[in-house]
FITI-834438 format. One line per field, with one value per residue (C-alpha): residue number from 1; residue in three letters; x, y, z. Coordinates in nm, 3 decimals, decimal comma. Example, Ala and Ser with C-alpha at 12.3 -4.5 7.8 and 13.67 -1.06 7.14 Angstrom:
2
num: (1 | 2)
residuo: (ALA | SER)
u: (1,230 | 1,367)
v: (-0,450 | -0,106)
w: (0,780 | 0,714)
END
This chain:
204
num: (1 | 2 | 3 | 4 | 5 | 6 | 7 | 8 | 9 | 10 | 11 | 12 | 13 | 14 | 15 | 16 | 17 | 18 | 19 | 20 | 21 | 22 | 23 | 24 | 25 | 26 | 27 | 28 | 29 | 30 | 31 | 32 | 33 | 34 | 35 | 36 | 37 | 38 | 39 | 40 | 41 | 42 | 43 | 44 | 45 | 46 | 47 | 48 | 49 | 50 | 51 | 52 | 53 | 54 | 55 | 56 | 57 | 58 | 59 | 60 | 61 | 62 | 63 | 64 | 65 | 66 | 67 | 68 | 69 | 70 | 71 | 72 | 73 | 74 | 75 | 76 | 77 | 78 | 79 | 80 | 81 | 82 | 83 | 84 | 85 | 86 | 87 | 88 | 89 | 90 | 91 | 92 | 93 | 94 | 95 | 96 | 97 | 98 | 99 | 100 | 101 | 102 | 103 | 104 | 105 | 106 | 107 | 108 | 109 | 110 | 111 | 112 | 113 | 114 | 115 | 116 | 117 | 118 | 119 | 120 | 121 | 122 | 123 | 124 | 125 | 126 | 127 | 128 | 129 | 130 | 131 | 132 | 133 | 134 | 135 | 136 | 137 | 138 | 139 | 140 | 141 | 142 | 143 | 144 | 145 | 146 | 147 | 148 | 149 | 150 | 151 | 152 | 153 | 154 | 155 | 156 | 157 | 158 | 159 | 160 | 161 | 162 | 163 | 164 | 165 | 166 | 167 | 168 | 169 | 170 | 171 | 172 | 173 | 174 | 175 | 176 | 177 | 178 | 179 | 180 | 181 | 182 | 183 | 184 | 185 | 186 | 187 | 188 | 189 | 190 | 191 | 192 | 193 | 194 | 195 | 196 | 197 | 198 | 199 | 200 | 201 | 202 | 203 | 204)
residuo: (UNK | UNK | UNK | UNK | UNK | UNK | UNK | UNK | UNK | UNK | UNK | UNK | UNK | UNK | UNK | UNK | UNK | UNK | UNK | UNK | UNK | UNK | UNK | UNK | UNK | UNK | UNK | UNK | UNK | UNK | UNK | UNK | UNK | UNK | UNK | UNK | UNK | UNK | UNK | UNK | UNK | UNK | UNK | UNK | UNK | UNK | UNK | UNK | UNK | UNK | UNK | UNK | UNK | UNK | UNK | UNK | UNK | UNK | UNK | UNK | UNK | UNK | UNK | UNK | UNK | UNK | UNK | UNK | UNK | UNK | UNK | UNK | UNK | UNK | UNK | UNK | UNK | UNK | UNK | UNK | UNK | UNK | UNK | UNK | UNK | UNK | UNK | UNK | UNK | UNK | UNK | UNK | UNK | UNK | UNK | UNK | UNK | UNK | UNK | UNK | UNK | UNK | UNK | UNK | UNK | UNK | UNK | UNK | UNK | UNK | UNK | UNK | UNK | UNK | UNK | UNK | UNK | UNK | UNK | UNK | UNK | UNK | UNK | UNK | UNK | UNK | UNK | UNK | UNK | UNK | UNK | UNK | UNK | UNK | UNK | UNK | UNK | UNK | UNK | UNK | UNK | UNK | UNK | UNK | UNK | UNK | UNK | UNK | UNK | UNK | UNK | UNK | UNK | UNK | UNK | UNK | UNK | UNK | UNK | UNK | UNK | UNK | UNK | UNK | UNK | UNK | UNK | UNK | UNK | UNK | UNK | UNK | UNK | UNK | UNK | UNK | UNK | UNK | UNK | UNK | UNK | UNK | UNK | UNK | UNK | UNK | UNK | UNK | UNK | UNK | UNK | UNK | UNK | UNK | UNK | UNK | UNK | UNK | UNK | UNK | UNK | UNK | UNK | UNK)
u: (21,030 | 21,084 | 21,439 | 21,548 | 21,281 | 21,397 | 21,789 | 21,633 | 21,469 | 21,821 | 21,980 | 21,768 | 21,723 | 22,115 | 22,158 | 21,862 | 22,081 | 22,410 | 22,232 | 22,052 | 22,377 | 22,592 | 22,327 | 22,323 | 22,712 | 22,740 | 22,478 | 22,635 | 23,009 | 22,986 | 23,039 | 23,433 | 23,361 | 23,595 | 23,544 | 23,674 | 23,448 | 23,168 | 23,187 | 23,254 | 22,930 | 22,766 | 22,895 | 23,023 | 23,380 | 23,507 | 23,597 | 23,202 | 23,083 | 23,335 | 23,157 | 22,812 | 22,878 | 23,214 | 23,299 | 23,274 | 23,078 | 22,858 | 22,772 | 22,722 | 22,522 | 22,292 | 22,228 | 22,112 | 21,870 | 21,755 | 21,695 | 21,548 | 21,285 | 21,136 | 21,144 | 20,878 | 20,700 | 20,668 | 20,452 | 20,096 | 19,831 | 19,589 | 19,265 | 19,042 | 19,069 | 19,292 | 19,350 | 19,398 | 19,649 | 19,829 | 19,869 | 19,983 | 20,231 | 20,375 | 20,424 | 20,579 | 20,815 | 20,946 | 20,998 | 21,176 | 21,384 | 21,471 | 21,636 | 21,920 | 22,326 | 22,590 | 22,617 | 22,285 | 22,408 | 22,785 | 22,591 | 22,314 | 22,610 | 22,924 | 23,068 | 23,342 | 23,153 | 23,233 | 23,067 | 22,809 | 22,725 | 22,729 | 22,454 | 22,279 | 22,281 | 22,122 | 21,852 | 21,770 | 21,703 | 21,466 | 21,287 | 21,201 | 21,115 | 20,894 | 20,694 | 20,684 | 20,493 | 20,286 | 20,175 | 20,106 | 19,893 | 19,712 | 19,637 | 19,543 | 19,307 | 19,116 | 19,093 | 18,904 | 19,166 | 19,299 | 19,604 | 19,967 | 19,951 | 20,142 | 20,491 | 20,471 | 20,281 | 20,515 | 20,827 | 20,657 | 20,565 | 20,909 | 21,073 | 20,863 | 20,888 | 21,267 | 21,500 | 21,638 | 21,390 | 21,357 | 21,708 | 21,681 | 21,378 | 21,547 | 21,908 | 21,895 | 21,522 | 21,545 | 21,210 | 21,120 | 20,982 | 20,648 | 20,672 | 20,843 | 20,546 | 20,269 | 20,464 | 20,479 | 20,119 | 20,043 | 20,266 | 20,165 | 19,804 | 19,819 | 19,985 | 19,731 | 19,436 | 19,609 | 19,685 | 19,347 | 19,180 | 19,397 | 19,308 | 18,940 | 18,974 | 18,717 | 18,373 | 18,142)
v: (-9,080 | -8,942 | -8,922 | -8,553 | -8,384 | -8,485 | -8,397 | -8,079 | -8,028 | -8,111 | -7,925 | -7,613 | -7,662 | -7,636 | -7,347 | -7,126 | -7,193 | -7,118 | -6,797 | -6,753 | -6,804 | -6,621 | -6,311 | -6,360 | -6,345 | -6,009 | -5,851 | -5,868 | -5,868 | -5,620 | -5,687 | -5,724 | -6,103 | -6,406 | -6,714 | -6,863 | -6,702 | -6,722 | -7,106 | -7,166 | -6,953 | -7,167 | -7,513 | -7,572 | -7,564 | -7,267 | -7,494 | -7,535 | -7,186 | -7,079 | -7,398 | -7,264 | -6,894 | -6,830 | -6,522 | -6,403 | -6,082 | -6,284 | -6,489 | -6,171 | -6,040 | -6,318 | -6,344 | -5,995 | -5,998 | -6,277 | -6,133 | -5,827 | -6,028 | -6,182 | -5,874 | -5,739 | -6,033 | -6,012 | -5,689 | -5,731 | -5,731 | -5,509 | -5,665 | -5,417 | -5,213 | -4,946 | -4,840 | -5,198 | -5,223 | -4,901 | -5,066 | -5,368 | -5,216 | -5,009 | -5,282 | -5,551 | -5,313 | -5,174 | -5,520 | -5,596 | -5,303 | -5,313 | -5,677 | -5,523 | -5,488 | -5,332 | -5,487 | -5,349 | -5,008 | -5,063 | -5,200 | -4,947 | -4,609 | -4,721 | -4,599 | -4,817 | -5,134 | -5,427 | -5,408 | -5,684 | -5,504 | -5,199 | -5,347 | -5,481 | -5,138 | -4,962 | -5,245 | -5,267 | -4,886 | -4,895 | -5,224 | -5,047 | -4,692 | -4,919 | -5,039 | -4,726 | -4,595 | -4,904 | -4,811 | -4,432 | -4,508 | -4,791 | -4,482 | -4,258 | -4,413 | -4,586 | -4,228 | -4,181 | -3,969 | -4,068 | -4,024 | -4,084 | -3,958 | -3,642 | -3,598 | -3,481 | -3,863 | -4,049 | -3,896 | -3,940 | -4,299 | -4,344 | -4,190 | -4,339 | -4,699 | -4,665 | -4,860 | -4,552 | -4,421 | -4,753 | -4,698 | -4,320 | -4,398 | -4,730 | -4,598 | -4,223 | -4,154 | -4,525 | -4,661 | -4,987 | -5,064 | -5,097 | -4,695 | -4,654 | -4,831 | -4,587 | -4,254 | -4,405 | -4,468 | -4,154 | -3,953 | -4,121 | -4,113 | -3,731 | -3,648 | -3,834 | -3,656 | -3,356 | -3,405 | -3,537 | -3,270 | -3,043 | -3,214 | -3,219 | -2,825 | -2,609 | -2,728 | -2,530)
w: (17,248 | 17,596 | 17,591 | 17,395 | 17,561 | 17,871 | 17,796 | 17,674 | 17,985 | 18,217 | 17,989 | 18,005 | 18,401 | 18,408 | 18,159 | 18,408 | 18,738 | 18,602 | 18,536 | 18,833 | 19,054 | 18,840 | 18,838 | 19,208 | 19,244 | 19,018 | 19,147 | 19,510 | 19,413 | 19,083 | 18,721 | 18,743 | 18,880 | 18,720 | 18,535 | 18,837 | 19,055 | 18,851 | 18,875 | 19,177 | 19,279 | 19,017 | 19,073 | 18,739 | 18,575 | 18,434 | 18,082 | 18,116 | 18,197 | 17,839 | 17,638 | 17,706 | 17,654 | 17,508 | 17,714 | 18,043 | 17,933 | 17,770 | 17,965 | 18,277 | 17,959 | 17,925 | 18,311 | 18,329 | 18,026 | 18,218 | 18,505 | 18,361 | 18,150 | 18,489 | 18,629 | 18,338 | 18,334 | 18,714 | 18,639 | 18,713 | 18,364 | 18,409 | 18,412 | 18,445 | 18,799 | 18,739 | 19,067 | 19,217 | 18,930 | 18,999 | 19,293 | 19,278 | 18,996 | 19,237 | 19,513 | 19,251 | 19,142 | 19,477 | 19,599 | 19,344 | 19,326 | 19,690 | 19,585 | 19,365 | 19,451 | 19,383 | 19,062 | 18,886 | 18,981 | 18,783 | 18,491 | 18,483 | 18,539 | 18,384 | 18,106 | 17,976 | 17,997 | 17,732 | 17,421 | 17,526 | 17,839 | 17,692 | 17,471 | 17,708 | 17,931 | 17,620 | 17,540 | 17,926 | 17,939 | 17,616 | 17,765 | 18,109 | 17,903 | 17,660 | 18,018 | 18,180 | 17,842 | 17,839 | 18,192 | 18,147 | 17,843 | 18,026 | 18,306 | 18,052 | 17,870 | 18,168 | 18,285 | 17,996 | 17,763 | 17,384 | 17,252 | 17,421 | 17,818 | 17,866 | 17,924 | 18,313 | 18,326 | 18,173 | 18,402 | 18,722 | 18,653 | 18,559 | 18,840 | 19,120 | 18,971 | 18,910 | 19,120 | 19,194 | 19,366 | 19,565 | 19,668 | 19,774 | 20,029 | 20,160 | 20,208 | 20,218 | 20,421 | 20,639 | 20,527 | 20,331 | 19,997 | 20,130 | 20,173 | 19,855 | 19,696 | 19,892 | 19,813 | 19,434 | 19,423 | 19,544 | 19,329 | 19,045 | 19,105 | 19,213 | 18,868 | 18,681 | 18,820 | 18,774 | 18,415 | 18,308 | 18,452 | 18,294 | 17,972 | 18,060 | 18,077 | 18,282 | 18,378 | 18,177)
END
């Protein structure tokens, strides 16, 4: 009775680090990696790597969708503190952002990607827009407001959570995530006390 959930088990086990090393690989070494090398990072054959996922953009394509689903679900819930929250939100994001190579960037910028990595560039971009929204609203209503946040809300949530901003503080000012994550907090929190009292209008 044991016996196909365990060989679904192995079986799943195998299918998550042929992922996780092939993610790895691309991420350092860019999204024009082989078959070849792509196994040999993973420690499987090539015929084996093709059996599982057919093509090699597939199977990059599966690796980052992947990746990009524990990187949401890495997100703290909000359970009730708002500012704790903001927070915490900030500082999961930024240390995960300050993780990513050269290969996010390629997949995120290019232009004449495959059609499955083209796909998945489009459907990554609408996942991380749907979470930034998620976020502002969660802000806006705790602060007490209805409705969807504003628009200045939603971009500066979205620009100091981005990877890109990660990158810009790292590389171009010297610093580390952890001050990535305290200018984001601040930004973010600034804007929203800005905006709700703004929506709040003057104090009679």
């Amino acid at each position: 009775m044991t016996t196909q959930p365990l060989a679904e088990a192995k079986r799943r086990a195998a299918l998550d680090h042929v992922l996780t090393a092939a993610r790895r690989y691309v991420i350092e070494n860019g999204i024009d990696a082989t078959m070849d090398q792509l196994a040999e990072a993973s420690g499987v054959s090539r015929r084996t790597l093709f059996r599982l996922f057919g093509t090699r953009e597939k199977l990059i394509a599966h690796a980052f969708q992947a990746a990009m689903t524990h990187y949401l679900q890495s997100l703290p819930t909000f359970r009730g503190d708002v500012d704790r929250w903001l927070r915490t939100t900030c500082a999961a994001a930024h240390r995960m952002n300050a993780a990513i190579g050269p290969g996010y960037w390629e997949l995120s910028a290019r232009a004449d990607l495959p059609s499955e990595l083209a796909a998945l560039q489009v459907s990554t971009r609408h996942d991380w827009q749907h979470r930034i929204a998620a976020i502002s609203a969660i802000l806006w209503q705790e602060h007490g407001h209805a409705g969807d946040p504003p628009g200045t809300l939603l971009t500066t949530v979205g620009a100091h959570l981005s990877s890109h901003f990660t990158a810009a503080v790292i590389t171009d000012a010297g610093r580390d995530w952890q001050t990535a994550s305290a200018l984001a907090y601040t930004a973010i929190s600034g804007t929203l006390r800005t905006q709700a009292s703004a929506a709040d209008g003057p104090s009679p």
